[in-house]
N, C-alpha and C positions, 0 to 999 in steps of 0.2 A: 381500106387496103393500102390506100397510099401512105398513110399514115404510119402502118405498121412495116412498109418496106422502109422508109425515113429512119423510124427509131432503129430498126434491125442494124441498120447500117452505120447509125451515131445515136448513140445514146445521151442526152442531153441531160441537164437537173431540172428539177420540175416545172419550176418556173417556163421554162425554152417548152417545154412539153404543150401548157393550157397554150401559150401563144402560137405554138403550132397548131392545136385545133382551133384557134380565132381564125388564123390565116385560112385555113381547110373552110370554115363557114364560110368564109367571105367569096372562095372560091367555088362553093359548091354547085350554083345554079349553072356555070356555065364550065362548055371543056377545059380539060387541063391541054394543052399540048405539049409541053412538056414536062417530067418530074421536076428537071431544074429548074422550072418555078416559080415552085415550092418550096424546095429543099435548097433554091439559093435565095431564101428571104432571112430575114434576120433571127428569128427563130433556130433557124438549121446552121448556123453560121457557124462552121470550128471557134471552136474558143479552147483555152488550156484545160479547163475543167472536166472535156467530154471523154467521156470512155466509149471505148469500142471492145465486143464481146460477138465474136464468133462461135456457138453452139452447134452441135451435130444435131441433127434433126430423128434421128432414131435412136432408140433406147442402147443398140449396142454399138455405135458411135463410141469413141474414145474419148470424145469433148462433149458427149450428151449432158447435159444439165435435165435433173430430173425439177420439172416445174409444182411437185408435188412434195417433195423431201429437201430438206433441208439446204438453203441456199453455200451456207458457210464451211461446215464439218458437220460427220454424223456427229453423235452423241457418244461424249467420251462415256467406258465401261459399260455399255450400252447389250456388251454379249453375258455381262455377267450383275444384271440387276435383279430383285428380289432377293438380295444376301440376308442375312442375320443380321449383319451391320449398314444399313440403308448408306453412310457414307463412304462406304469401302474402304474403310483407314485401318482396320483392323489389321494386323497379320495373318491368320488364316478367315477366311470368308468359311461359311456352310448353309446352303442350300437343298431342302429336302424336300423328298415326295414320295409317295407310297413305292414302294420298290427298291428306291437308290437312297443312296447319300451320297452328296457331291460338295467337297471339298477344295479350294483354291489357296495357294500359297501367295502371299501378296505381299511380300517384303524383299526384293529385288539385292538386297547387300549381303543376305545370308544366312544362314540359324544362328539364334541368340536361345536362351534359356526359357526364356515365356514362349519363342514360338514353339521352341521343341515339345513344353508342357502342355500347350496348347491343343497340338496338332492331338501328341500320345490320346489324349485325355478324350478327344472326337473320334479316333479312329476307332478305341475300346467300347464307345456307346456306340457306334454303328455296326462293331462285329457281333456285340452282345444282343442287338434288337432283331427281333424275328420279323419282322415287315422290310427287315432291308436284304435283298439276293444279293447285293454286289455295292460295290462303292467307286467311285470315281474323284480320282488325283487327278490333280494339273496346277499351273499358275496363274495369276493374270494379265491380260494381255497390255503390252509386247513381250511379256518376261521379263528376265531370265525364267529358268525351271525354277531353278533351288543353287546357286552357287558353293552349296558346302555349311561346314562352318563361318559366320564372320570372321574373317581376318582383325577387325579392330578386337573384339572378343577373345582370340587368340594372342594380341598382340598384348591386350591389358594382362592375361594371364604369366604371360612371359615377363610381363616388368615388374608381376609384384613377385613373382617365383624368383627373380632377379636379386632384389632388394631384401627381403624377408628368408629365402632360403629355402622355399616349398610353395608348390601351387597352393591359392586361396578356394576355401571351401566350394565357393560359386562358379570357379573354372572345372574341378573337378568334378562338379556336379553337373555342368555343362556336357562333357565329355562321357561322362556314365551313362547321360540322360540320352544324349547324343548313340549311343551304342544300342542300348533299349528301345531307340525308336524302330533304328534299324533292325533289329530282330522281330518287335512287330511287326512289319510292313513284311518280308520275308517270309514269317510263321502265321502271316492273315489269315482268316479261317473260313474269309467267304473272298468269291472275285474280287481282286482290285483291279481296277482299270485305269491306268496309267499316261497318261499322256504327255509325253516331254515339250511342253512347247517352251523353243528356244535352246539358249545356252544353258550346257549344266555341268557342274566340275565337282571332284571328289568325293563327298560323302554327299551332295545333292544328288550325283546321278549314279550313284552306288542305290540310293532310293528308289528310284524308277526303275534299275534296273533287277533287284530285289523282287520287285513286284509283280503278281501272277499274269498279269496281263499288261504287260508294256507296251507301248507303243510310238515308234517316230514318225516323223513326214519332214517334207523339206526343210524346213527350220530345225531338228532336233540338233543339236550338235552335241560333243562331250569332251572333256579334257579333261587330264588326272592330273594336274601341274605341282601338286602339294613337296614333291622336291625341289622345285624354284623358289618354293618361302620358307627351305629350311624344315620341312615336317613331314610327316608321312601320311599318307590317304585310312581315313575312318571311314566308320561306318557302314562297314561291309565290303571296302571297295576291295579288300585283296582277296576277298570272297569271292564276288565276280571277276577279279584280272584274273583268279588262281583256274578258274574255270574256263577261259579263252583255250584256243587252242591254238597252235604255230606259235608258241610262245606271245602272243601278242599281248598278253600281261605287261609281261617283264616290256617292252615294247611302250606299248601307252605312259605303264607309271615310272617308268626313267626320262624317256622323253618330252611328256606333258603336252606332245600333239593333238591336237584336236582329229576328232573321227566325226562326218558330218551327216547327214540324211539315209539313205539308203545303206549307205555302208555300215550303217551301225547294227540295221539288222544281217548285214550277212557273217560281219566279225561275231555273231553272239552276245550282244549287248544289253541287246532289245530285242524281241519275239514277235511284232508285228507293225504292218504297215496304217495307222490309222487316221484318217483326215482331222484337220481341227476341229471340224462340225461332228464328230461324231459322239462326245462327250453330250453337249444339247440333245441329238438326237435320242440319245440312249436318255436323257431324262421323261423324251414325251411318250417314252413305249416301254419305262420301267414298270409300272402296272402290271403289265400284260405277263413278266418273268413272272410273278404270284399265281399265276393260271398254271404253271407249268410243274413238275419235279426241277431241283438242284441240278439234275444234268442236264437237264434237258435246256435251263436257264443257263449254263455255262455254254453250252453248246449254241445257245444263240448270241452269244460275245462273238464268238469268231465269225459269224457272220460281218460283222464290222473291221474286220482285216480285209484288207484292200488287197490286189494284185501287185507285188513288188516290184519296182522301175528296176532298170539296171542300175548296178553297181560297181565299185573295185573297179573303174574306167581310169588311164592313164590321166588322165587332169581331174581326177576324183580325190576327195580326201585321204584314198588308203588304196594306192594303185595295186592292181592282181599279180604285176611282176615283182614289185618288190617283197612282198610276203613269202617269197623262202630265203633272201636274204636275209631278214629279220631274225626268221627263224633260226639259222646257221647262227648269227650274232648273236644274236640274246639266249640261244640255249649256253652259253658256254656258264662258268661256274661263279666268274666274279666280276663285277666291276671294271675292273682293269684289261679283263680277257674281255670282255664285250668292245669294249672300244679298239680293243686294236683291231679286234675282227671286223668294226665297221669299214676301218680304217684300209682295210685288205679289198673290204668288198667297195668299197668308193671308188677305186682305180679300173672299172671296169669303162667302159667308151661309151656307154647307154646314159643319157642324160637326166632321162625321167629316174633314173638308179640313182645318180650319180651326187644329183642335186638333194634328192631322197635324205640319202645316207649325210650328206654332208651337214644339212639341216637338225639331223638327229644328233650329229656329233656336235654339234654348237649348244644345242640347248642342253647337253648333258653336262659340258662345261660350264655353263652356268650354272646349275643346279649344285645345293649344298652334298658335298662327297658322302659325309656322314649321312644325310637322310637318303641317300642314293643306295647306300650300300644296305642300310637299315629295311629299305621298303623291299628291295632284292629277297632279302632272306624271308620278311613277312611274305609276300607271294611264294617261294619255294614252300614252306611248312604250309600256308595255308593248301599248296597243291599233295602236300603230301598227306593232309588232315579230308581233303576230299579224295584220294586215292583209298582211303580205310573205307570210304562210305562205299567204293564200287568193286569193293575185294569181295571175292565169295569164299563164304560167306561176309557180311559188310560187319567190320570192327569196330563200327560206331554209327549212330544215326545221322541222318541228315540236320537235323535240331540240333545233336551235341556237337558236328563240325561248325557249323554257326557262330557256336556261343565260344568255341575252343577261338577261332579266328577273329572272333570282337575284340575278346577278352589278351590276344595278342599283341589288336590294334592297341586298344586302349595303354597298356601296359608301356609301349613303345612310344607311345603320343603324349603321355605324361612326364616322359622321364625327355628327351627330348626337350618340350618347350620348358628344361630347367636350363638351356645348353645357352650357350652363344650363337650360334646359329642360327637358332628360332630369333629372336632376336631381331637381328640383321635381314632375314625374308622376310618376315610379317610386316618389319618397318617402311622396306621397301615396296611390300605388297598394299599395302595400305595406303602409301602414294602413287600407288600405279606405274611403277620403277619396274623397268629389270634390273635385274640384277648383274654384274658383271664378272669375267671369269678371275678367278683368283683372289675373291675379297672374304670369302667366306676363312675360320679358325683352320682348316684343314687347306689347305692351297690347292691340293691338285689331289685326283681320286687316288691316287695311291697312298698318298699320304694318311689313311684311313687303316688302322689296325685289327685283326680279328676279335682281339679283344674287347676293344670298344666297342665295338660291333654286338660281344656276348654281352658284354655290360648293358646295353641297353632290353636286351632282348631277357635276361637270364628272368628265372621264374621265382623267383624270390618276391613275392606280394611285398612286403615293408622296403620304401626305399627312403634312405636320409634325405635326400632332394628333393623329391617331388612332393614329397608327406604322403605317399600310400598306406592306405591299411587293409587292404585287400583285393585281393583279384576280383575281377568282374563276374559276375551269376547274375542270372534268370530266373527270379519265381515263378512259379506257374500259375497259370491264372484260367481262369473257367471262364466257358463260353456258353453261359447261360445271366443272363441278368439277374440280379437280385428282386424279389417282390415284397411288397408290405403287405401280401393276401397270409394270412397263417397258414390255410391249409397246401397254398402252392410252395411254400417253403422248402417242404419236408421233400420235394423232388430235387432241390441242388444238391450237388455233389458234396458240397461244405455245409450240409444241413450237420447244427447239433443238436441233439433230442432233448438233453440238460438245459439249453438254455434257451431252446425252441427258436434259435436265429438262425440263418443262411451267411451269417459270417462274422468274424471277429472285431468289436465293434471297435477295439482297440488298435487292433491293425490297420483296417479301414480309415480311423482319423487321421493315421498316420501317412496312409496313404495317399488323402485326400492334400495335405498338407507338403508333402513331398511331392506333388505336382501341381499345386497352383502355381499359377503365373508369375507369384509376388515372391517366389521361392528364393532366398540372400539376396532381395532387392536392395536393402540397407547396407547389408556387408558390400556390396559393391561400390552403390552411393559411396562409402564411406573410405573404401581403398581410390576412388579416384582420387576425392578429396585430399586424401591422403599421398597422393602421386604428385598432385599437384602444387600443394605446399601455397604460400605467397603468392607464386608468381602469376602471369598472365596470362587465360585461358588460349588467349587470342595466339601469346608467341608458339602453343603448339598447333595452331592450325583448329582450334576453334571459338565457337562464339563466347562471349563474356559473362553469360548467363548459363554455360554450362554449369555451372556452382548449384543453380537451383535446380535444374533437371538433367542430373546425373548420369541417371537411368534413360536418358533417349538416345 
């Protein structure tokens, strides 16, 4: 006992340790009287070397040291082991079991073209397998969710569209691919379960928000910022701003404010509150949905929505008072009228308004005027494309509003990163810059014409610039898996009786081929190469052996 109050108190090297228990024999037969000793023999003697470590003696101690678990750190990736890929290097992770399919994004800088092929290509075999009720999204921990597009991806696009005169094949393909992910996550045909952990910005959290079953908790956050780097929000985002209500579209994607936790489900963003453990949990009781009917397994999702904390609190990300001011501003008709209305409503005496507004007008001036005014109109038509859906009778389906407001995105995103502007954000975005006011082609948001404005937008599929040759579509695709049984064949929908197959083997290779991974991994390689010329990998910021691996 004496021994264990000594080390408690000074921790010595081991050495001091065995000669503390010499000294304890030596003393054993007769009384101590007192600890100092002991503990002032040479054994106990401070010296520089000794550490001293104060522990809480209970498990919910703040300084508890568990004498059981590991001394130094838990064990990195430790929530997400048993992957597909035992080293977690992969860009999406997949994890399965009878019921679920669970899904991890794990590439932290962005979508690139193999992840987008990647993800498409797991989500299609999880919607099409009958043993799975539902599927679960998320990233890996710490995050981000999903940041969007890469900006360096966006950026390469822009300097060969620069140089050459039109997007290269593998940007565009990017972008398409980019589009179609997002119509599937949207049009999924069984639960997804969604769970934002962390940061997520433009067409990243157009994704989760997309998705039938979303979900935040205190880390979710979201930002539509894609006007501070010169472009305008893919992916469905003006799908969901077009759908906000109190204007808070026009709102987010002019300003590029981040909306955090709790408030994200009250603006409409995200549909439920759901802890980060509930993704694990839901994998140990996915079984049990195969016991049930489809509803009755969707119906036990929302079981896992939480009780929602308060939100819209004056030091909150999206305070309750300033939501009809916004509103007043941002319903007006253009650009130019938004701002001065800010402008109007800033001079009120209220400080939590005051500060509000002022912060929104800053970051509008920094943002490029053209993609400002571009993303404006995309959000009007897309609200006007989902006002057909809620007209009685409805003028279009929910599907063809969808594919009508990709097909916009895309359209606008293309023609765009042929501009000067993209250029200048992505450049600075890529260095982790802001931007400042007045450096963009356009100087000041008025400076921005309606014409230019139709130019980018008009519906003309062929443009000289960007190299289009067609508007964006949707094939449609069956939600029955293919079999190699003959006689179960003859039950898919794309059965032909002539050639006794379940699908065209020609299309199918084509298909196959159109989203591998490796999809103009050369053409890429080769436009870098080609960017780069001679000179030194190094004088643009990176390593010297980029030459060999192009593609990372």
């Amino acid at each position: 006992a004496t021994l264990r109050q000594a080390i408690y108190w000074s921790i010595p090297e081991p050495s001091q340790v065995a000669m503390a228990a010499a000294v304890l024999v030596r003393h054993i037969r007769r009384p101590v009287a007192r600890l100092s000793e002991i503990v002032g023999t040479s054994a106990f003697r401070p010296t520089e070397a000794v550490r001293r470590i104060r522990t809480g003696y209970f498990a919910e101690d703040a300084d508890f040291i568990d004498p059981d678990g590991p001394l130094l750190a838990q064990r990195q990736g430790d929530r997400w082991r048993y992957m597909d890929d035992p080293t977690l290097a992969s860009s999406v992770l997949e994890r399965n079991n009878v019921g679920m399919g669970m899904l991890v994004l794990n590439r932290p800088k962005g979508l690139d073209l193999p992840l987008i092929n990647d993800l498409y290509v797991r989500l299609r075999n999880l919607e099409v397998n009958s043993l799975k009720r539902f599927v679960g999204l998320t990233a890996n921990d710490p995050g981000p969710f999903c940041m969007g597009l890469d900006p360096q991806e966006l950026l390469l696009a822009a300097t060969v569209a620069k140089r050459y005169g039109r997007l290269p094949k593998f940007s565009r393909a990017l972008l398409w691919h980019h589009q179609e992910l997002a119509h599937l996550v949207a049009d999924f045909r069984k639960p997804l379960v969604c769970q934002m952990s962390g940061l997520s910005s433009n067409g990243g959290a157009a994704l989760a928000c997309l998705a039938s079953f979303s979900g935040a908790h205190e880390d979710s956050e979201v930002a539509f910022d894609s006007c501070q780097a010169g472009v305008v929000p893919m992916g469905g985002a003006t799908h969901v701003l077009a759908g906000l209500s109190w204007n808070l579209g026009e709102f987010l994607a002019l300003t590029g404010r981040p909306v955090r936790g709790a408030d994200l489900v009250y603006v409409g963003l995200l549909k439920h509150w759901i802890a980060p453990e509930a993704l694990p949990f839901l994998e140990l009781t996915a079984e049990k949905h195969l016991e049930v009917s489809e509803t009755d397994s969707r119906g036990l999702l929302d079981e896992h929505s939480l009780p929602l904390p308060d939100g819209l609190g004056d030091y909150d990300s999206l305070p309750k008072k300033v939501i009809p001011v916004l509103q007043r501003a941002f319903s007006k008709e253009s650009v130019p009228e938004i701002l001065i209305a800010l402008r109007q409503e800033g001079l009120v005496r209220d400080t939590i308004i005051s500060s509000f507004v002022d912060d929104c007008i800053e970051r509008m001036e920094r943002a490029s005027p053209l993609a400002l005014h571009v993303t404006l109109q995309l959000i009007r038509r897309a609200r006007a494309v989902l006002n057909d859906v809620r007209a009685v009778p409805p003028k279009r389906s929910r599907e063809e509003a969808l594919e009508e407001n990709l097909r916009l995105e895309l359209r606008a995103q293309q023609r765009l990163l042929c501009s000067e502007d993209a250029m200048i954000g992505l450049h600075a975005r890529c260095l982790g810059r802001e931007m400042a006011k007045g450096v963009w082609s356009r100087r000041g948001l008025t400076d921005v014409t309606a014409d230019e404005v139709k130019d980018v937008l008009k519906s003309k599929p062929s443009h000289s610039v960007s190299g289009e040759t067609e508007d964006f579509a949707v094939h449609e695709r069956s939600e029955i898996s293919l079999s190699s049984h003959p006689r179960l064949r003859q039950y898919h929908p794309e059965f032909d009786p002539s050639t006794g197959l379940d699908h065209d083997p020609a299309w199918m290779q084509s298909e196959v081929k159109r989203w591998s991974t490796e999809l103009f991994a050369e053409e890429r390689r080769r436009a870098i190469h080609e960017l780069l010329g001679s000179a030194d990998p190094a004088l643009y910021g990176q390593a010297r052996y980029t030459r060999s691996v192009a593609g990372g």
